[in-house]
VEXNUNU-882884 format. One record per residue (C-alpha): x, y, z; residue number from 1. Coordinates in steps of 0.02 Angstrom, whole numbers, plus 50000, padded with zeros to 5 digits. Layout:
// VEXNUNU-882884
<X=X | Y=Y | Z=Z | seq=NUM> $
...
// end
This chain:
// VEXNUNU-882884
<X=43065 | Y=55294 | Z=58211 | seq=1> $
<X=43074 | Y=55437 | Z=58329 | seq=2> $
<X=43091 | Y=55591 | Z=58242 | seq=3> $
<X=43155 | Y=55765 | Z=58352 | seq=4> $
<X=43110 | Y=55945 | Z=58311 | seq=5> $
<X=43225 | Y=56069 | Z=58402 | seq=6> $
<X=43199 | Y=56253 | Z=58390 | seq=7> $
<X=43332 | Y=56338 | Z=58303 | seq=8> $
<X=43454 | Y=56411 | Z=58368 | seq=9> $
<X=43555 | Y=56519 | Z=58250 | seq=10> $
<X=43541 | Y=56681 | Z=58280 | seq=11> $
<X=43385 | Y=56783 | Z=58188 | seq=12> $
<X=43326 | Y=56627 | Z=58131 | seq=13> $
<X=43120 | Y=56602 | Z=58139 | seq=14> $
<X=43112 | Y=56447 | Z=58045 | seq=15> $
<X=43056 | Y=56259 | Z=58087 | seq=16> $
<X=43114 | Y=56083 | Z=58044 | seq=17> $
<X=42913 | Y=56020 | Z=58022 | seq=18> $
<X=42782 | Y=56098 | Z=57988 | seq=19> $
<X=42604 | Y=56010 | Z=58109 | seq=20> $
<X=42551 | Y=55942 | Z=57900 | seq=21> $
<X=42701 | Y=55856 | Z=57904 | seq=22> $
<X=42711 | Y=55798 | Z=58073 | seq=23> $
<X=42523 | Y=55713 | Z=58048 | seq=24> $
<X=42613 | Y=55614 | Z=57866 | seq=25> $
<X=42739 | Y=55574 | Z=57992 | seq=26> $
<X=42623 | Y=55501 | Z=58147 | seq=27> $
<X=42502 | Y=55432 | Z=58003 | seq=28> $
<X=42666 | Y=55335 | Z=57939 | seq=29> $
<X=42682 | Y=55245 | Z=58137 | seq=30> $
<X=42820 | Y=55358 | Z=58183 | seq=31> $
<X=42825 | Y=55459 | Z=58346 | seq=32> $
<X=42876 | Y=55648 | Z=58318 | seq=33> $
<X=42952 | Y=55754 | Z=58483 | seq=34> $
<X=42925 | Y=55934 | Z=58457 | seq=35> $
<X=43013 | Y=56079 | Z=58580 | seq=36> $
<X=42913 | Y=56185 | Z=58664 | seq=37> $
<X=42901 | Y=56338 | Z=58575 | seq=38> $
<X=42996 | Y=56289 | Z=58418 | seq=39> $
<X=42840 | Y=56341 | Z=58301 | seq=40> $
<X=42818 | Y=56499 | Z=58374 | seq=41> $
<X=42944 | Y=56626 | Z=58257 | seq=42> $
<X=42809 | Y=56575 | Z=58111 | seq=43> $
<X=42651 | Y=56579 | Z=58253 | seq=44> $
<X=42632 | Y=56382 | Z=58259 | seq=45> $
<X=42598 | Y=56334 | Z=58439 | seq=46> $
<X=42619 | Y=56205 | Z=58541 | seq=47> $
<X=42436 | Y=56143 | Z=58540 | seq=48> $
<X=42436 | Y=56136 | Z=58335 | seq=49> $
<X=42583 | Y=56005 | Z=58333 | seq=50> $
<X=42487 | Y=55894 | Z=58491 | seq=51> $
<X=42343 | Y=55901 | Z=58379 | seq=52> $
<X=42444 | Y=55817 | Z=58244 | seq=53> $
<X=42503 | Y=55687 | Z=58350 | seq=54> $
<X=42677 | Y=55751 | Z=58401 | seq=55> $
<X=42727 | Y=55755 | Z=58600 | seq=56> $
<X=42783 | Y=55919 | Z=58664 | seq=57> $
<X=42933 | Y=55902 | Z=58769 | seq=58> $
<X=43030 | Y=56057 | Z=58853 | seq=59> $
<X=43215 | Y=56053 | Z=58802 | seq=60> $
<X=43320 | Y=56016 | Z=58673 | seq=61> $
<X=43416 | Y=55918 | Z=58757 | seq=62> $
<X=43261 | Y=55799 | Z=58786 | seq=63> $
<X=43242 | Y=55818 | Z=58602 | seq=64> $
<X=43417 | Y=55768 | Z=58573 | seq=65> $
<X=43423 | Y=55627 | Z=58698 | seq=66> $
<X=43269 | Y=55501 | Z=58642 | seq=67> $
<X=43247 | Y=55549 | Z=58452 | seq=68> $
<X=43326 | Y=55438 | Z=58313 | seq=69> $
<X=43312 | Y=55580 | Z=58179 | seq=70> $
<X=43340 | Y=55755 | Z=58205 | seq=71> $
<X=43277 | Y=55869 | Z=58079 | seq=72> $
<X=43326 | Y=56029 | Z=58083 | seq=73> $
<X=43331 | Y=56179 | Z=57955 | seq=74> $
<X=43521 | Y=56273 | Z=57980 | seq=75> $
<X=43686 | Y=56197 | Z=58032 | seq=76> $
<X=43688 | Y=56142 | Z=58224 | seq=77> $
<X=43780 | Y=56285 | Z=58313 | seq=78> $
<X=43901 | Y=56193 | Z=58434 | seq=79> $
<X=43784 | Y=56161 | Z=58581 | seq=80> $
<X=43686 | Y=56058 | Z=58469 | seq=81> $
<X=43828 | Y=55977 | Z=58404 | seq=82> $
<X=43888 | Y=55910 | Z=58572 | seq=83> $
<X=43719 | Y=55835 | Z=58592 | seq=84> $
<X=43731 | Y=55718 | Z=58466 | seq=85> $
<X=43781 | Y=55562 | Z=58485 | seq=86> $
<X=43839 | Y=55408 | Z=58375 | seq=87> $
<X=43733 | Y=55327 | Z=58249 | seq=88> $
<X=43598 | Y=55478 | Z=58266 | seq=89> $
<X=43540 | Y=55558 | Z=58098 | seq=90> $
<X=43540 | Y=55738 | Z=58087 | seq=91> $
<X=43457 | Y=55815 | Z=57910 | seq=92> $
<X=43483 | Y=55977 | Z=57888 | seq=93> $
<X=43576 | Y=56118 | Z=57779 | seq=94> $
<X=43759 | Y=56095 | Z=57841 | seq=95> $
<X=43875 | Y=56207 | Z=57743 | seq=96> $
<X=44012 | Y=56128 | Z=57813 | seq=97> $
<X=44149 | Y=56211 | Z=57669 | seq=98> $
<X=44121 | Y=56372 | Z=57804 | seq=99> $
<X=44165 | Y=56298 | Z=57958 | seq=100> $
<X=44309 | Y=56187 | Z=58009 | seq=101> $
<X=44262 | Y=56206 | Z=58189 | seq=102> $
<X=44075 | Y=56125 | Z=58153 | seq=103> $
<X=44151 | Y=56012 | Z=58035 | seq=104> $
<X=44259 | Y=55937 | Z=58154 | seq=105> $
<X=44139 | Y=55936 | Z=58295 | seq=106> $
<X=44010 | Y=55819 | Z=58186 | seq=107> $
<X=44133 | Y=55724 | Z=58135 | seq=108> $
<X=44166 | Y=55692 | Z=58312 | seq=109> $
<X=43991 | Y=55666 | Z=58357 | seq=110> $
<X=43995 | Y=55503 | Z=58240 | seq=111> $
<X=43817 | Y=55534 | Z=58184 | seq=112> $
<X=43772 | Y=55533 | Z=58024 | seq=113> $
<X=43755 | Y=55709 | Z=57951 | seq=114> $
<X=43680 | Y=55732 | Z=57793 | seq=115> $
<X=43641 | Y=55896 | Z=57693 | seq=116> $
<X=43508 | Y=55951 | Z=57623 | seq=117> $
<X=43596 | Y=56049 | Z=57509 | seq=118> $
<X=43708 | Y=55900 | Z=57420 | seq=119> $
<X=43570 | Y=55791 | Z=57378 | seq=120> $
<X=43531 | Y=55824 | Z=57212 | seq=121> $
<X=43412 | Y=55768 | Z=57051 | seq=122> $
<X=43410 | Y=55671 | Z=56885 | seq=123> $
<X=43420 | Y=55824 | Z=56791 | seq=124> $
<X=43574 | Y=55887 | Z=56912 | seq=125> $
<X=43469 | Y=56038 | Z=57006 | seq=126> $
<X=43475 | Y=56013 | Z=57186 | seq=127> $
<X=43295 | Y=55995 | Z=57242 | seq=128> $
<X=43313 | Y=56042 | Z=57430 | seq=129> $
<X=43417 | Y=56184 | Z=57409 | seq=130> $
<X=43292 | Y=56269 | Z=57259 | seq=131> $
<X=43163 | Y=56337 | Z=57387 | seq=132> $
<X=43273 | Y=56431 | Z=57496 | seq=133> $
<X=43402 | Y=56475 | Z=57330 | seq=134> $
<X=43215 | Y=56568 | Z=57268 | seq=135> $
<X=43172 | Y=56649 | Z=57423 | seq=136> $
<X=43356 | Y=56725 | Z=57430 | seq=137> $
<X=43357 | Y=56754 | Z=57265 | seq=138> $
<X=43222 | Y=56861 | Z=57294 | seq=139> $
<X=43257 | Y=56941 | Z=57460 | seq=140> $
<X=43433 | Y=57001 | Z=57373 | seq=141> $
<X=43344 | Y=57114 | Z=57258 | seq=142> $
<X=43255 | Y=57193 | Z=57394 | seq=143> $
<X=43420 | Y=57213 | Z=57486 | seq=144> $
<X=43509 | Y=57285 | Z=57374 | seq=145> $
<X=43377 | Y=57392 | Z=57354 | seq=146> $
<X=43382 | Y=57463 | Z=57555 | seq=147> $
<X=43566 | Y=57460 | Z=57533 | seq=148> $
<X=43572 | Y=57573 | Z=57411 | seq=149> $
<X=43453 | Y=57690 | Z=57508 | seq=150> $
<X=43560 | Y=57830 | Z=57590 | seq=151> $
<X=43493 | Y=57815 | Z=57764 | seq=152> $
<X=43591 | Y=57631 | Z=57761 | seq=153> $
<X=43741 | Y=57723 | Z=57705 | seq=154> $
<X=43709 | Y=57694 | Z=57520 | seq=155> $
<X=43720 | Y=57827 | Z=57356 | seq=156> $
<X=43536 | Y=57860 | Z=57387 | seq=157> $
<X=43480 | Y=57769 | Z=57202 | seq=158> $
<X=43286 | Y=57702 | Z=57196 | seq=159> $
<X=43322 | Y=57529 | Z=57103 | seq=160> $
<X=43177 | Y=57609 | Z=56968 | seq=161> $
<X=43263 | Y=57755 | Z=56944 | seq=162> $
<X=43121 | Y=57916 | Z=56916 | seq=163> $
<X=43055 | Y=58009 | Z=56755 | seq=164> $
<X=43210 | Y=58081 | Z=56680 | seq=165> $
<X=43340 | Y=57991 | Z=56790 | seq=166> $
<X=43406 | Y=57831 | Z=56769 | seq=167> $
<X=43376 | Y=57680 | Z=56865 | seq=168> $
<X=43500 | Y=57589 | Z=56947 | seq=169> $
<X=43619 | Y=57471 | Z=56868 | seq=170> $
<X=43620 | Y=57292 | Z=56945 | seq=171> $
<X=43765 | Y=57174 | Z=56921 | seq=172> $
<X=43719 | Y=56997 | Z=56955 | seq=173> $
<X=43855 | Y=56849 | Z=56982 | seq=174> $
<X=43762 | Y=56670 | Z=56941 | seq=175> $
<X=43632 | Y=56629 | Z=56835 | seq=176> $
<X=43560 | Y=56477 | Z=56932 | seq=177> $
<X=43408 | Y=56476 | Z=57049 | seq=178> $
<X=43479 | Y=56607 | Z=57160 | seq=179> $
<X=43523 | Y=56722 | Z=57004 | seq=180> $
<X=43363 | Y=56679 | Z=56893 | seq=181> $
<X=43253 | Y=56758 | Z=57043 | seq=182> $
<X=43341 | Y=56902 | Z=57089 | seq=183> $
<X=43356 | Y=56951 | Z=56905 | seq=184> $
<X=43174 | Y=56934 | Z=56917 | seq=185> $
<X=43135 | Y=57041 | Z=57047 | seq=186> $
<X=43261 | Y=57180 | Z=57013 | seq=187> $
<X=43201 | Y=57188 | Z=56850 | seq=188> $
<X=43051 | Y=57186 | Z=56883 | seq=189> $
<X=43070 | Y=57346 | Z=57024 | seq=190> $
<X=43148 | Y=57427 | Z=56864 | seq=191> $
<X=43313 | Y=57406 | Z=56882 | seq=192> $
<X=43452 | Y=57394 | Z=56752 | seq=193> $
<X=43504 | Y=57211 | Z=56762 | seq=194> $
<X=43656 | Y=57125 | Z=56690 | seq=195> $
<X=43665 | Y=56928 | Z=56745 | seq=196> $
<X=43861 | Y=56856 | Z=56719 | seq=197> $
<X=43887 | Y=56657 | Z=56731 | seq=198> $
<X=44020 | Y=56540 | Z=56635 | seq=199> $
<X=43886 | Y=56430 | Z=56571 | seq=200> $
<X=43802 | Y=56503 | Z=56398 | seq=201> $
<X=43668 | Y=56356 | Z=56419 | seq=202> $
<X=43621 | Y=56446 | Z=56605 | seq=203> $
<X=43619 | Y=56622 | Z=56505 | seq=204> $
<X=43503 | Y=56565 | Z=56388 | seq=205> $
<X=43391 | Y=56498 | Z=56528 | seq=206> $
<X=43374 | Y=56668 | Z=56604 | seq=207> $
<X=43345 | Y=56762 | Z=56448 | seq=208> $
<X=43209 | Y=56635 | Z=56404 | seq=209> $
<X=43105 | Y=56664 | Z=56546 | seq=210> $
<X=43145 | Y=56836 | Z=56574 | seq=211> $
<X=43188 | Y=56913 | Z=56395 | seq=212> $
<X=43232 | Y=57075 | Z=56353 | seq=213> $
<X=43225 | Y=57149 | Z=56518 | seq=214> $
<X=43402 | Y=57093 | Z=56582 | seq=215> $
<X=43560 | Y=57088 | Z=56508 | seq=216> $
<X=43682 | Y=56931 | Z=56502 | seq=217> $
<X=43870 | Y=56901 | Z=56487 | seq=218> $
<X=44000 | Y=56760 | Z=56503 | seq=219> $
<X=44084 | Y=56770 | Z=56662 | seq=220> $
<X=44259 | Y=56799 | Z=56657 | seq=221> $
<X=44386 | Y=56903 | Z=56777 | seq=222> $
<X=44399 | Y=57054 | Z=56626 | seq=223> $
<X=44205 | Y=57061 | Z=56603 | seq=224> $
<X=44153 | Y=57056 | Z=56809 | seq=225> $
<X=44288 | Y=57182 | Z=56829 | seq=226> $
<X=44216 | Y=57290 | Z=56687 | seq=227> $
<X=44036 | Y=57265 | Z=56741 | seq=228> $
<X=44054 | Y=57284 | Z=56940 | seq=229> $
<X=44152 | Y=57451 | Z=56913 | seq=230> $
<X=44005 | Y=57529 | Z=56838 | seq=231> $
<X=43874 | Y=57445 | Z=56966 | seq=232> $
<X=43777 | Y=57517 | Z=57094 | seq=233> $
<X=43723 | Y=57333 | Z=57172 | seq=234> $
<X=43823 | Y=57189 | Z=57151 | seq=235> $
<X=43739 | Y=57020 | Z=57217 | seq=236> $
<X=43837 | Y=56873 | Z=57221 | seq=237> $
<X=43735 | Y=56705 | Z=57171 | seq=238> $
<X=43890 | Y=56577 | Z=57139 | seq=239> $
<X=43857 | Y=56408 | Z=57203 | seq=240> $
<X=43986 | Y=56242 | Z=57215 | seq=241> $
<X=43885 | Y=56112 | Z=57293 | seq=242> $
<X=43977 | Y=56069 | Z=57460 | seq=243> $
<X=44106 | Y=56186 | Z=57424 | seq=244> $
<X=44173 | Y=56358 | Z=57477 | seq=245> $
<X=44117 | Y=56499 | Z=57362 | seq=246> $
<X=44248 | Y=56562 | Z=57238 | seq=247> $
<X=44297 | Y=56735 | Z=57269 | seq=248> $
<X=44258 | Y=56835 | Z=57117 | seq=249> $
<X=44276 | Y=56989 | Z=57180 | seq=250> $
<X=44467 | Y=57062 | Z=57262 | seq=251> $
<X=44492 | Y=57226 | Z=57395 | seq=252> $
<X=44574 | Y=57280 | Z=57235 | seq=253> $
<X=44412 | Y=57285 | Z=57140 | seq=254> $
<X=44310 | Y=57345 | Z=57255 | seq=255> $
<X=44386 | Y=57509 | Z=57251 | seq=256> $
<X=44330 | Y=57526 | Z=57081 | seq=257> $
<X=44138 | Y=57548 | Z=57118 | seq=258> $
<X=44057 | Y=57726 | Z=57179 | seq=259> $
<X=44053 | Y=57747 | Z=57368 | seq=260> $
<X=43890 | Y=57718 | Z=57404 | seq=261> $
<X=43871 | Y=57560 | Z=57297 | seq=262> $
<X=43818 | Y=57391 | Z=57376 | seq=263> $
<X=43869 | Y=57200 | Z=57382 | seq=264> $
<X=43742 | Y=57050 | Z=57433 | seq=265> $
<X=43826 | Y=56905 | Z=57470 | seq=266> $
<X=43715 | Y=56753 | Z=57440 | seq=267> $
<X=43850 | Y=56634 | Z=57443 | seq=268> $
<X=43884 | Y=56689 | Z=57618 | seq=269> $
<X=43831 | Y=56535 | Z=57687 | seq=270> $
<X=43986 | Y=56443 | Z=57589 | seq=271> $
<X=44124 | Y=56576 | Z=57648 | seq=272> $
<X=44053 | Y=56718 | Z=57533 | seq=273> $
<X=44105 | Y=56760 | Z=57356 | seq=274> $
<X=44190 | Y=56956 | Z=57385 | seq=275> $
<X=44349 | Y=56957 | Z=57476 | seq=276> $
<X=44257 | Y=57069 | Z=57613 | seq=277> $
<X=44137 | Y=56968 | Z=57657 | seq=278> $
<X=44074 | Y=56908 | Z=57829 | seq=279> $
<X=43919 | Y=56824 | Z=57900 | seq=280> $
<X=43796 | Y=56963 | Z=57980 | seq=281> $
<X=43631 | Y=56939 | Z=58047 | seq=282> $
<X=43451 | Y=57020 | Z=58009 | seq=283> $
<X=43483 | Y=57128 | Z=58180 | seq=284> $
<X=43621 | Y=57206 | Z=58083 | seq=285> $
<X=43620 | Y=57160 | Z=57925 | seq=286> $
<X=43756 | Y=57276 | Z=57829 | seq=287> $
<X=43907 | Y=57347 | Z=57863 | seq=288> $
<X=44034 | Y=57477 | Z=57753 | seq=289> $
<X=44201 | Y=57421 | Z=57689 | seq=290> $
<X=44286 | Y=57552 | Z=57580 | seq=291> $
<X=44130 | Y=57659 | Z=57563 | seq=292> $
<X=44064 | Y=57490 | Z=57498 | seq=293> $
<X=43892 | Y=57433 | Z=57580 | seq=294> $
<X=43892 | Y=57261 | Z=57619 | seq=295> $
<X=43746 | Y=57125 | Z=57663 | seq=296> $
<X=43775 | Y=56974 | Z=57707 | seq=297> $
<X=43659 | Y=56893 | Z=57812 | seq=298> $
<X=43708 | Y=56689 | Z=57834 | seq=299> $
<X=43513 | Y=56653 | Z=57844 | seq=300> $
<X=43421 | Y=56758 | Z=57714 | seq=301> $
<X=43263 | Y=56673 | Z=57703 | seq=302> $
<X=43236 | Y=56655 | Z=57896 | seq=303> $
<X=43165 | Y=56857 | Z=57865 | seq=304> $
<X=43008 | Y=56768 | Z=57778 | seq=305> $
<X=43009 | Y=56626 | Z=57899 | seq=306> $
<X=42842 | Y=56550 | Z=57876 | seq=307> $
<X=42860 | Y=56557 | Z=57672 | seq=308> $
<X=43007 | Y=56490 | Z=57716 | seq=309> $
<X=42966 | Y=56350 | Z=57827 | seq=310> $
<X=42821 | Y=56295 | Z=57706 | seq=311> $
<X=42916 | Y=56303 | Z=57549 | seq=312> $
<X=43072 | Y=56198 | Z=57661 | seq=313> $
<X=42934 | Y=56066 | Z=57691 | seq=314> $
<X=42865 | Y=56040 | Z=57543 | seq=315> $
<X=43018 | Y=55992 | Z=57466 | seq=316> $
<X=43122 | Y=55894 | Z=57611 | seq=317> $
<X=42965 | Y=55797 | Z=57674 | seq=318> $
<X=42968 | Y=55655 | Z=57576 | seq=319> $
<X=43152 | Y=55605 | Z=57616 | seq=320> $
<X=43102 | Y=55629 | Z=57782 | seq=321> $
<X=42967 | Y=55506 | Z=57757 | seq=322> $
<X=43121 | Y=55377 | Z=57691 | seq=323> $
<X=43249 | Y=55393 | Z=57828 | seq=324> $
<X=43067 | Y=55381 | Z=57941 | seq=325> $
<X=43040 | Y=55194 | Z=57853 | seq=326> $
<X=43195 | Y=55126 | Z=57808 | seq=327> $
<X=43335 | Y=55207 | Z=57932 | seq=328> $
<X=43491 | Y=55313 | Z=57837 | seq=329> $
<X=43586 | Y=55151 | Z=57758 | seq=330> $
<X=43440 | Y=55075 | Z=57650 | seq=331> $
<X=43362 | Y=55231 | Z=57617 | seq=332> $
<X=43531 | Y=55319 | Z=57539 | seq=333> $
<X=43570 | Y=55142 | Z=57472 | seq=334> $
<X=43417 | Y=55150 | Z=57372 | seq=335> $
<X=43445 | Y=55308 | Z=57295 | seq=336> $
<X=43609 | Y=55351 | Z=57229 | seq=337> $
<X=43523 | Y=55535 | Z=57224 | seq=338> $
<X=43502 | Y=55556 | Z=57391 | seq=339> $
<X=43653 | Y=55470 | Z=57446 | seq=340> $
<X=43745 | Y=55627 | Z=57374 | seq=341> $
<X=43669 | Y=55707 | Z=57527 | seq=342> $
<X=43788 | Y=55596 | Z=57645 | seq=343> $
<X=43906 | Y=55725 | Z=57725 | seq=344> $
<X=43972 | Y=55618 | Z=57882 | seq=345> $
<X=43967 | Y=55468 | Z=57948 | seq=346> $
<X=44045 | Y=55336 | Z=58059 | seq=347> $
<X=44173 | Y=55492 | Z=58118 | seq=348> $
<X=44204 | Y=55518 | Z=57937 | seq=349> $
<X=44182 | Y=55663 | Z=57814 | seq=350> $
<X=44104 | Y=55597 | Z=57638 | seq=351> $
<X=44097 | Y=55764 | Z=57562 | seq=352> $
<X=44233 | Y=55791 | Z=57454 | seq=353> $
<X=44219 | Y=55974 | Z=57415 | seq=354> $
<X=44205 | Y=56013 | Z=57594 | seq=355> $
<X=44366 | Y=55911 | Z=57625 | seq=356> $
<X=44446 | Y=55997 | Z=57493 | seq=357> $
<X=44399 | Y=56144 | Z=57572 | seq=358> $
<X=44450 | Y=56122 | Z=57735 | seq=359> $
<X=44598 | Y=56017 | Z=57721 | seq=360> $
<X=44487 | Y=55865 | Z=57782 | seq=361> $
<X=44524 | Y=55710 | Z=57756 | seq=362> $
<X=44388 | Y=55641 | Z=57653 | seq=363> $
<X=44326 | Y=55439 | Z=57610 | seq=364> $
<X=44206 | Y=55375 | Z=57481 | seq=365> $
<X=44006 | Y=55396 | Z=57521 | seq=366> $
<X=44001 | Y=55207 | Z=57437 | seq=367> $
<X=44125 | Y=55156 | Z=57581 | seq=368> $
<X=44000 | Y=55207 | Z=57737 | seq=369> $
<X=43869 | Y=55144 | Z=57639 | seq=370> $
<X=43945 | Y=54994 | Z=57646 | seq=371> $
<X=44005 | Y=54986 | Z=57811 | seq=372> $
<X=43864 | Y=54913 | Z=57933 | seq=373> $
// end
């Protein structure tokens, strides 16, 4: 198969489809791998390292686009991209579709066969291509809630630690999954205050397993995140509905409750965002003030750490990559009902139900394009 590598296009974003490792698995496999010039470089990979590996350096995306069978990519295609597909091609990436109708529509249009990185998930139920990036932004939230708390971003001025004799900040965090677990971690660990709120007890006791005594947990409901959030000084939002939009947990209403100066990081930004005052912002200007309210959320968190990023992406999508290389999208997601969950649209259709929902899509059943030859 021919696989394509565009460089990314989204705005801020550093990150590559392949890493040269996996584009020598790839070429060692018989397949032929088309790299853009220049899509390496945001994590220092040149064009030389991926010829080395076998791969042929071509100059556009559009080139890309035009001969590959396979495009693998790391965020949604911004609409460019989208035009340049074309029936019958794969594109593997995360898709998010629940946040944009216009995208939505546009691959659906495209009639090639989208499927998510993010909806493919495991045995056990955790979603295996999503986890990397979920503990890199889990991660990165800590740290920015901790600049948007600093007063030269327009925040109260608190050091997450707090100092002898004054208190350290308090930390209110939405979601105790992947995303949650790892920014508890870190603000915790920068000696913050931490309180972790989720529905699920089982997911409570997860967290305090692994991270004991040093947070605090609570059931989620709307009494107890209105009570915590009006005492917060950071509130990051971790809530996750695979292929859905992100509930909004948190209303204008509440928002005036917090101190001006107080901050909210969006994680779920990526699904619509889970405060009412959300919007997508970029790492070139990451925050802006609603209601005295400091807000950050970036669409692309862990592009800022693009070549952990990138390598942590790789090690986890490669070997599905590796199975739409061998067996093309039908056998391959036929095979493995796990994977299949990963099939977003196809044949001009949209599979994912929670997106539909979302969007006021019509949806069909993934078993019905599976079928279909």
């Amino acid at each position: 198969m021919i696989i394509g590598i565009p460089s990314e296009t989204k705005t801020s974003e550093h990150r590559v489809g392949l890493t040269p490792e996996s584009v020598h698995e790839l070429v060692g496999n018989g397949h032929r791998v088309l790299v853009q010039s220049g899509a390496g470089s945001g994590i220092q990979i040149t064009d030389s390292a991926y010829r080395a590996q076998g791969a042929k350096i071509v100059k556009s995306a559009r080139e890309v686009f035009a001969a590959a069978e396979l495009i693998v990519k790391v965020k949604e295609p911004q609409m460019p991209e989208a035009a340049m597909l074309r029936p019958g091609q794969i594109l593997f990436a995360y898709l998010h579709l629940a946040a944009s109708s216009r995208l939505t529509r546009a691959l659906i249009k495209s009639r090639a066969v989208c499927i998510a990185y993010e909806t493919i998930d495991a045995a056990d139920g955790s979603l295996p291509l999503l986890a990397p990036m979920s503990q890199i932004a889990g991660r990165l939230a800590a740290q920015a809630a901790a600049s948007a708390l600093q007063s030269n971003n327009g925040g109260c001025g608190k050091l997450l630690s707090g100092a002898s004799g004054v208190p350290p900040a308090k930390i209110v965090i939405l979601g105790a999954g992947v995303v949650g677990t790892n920014a508890a971690l870190i603000a915790s660990g920068m000696g913050a205050a931490v309180t972790v709120l989720d529905r699920s007890v089982k997911a409570l006791d997860r967290i305090q397993s692994r991270l004991g005594m040093t947070v605090r947990t609570a059931v989620a409901n709307r009494s107890r995140i209105a009570a915590e959030i009006g005492t917060a000084d950071a509130v990051i939002g971790c809530v996750l509905i695979p292929g859905a939009a992100a509930p909004r947990l948190i209303s204008r209403q509440m928002l005036k409750t917090m101190a001006p100066g107080s901050a909210l990081v969006d994680v779920a930004i990526d699904q619509g965002g889970c405060f009412a005052t959300s919007r997508p912002t970029t790492h070139e200007r990451p925050t802006y003030i609603v209601d005295k309210i400091v807000h950050y959320c970036v669409a692309n968190m862990p592009g800022a750490v693009s070549h952990t990023a990138t390598y942590a992406l790789n090690n986890a999508t490669l070997p599905y990559v590796l199975k739409l290389a061998k067996h093309g999208w039908l056998a391959a997601l036929s095979a493995d009902a796990h994977f299949a969950r990963g099939l977003a649209i196809a044949h001009g259709q949209l599979a994912c139900v929670q997106s539909g929902r979302a969007l006021k899509i019509k949806t069909v059943d993934p078993k019905k394009l599976l079928a279909e030859k």
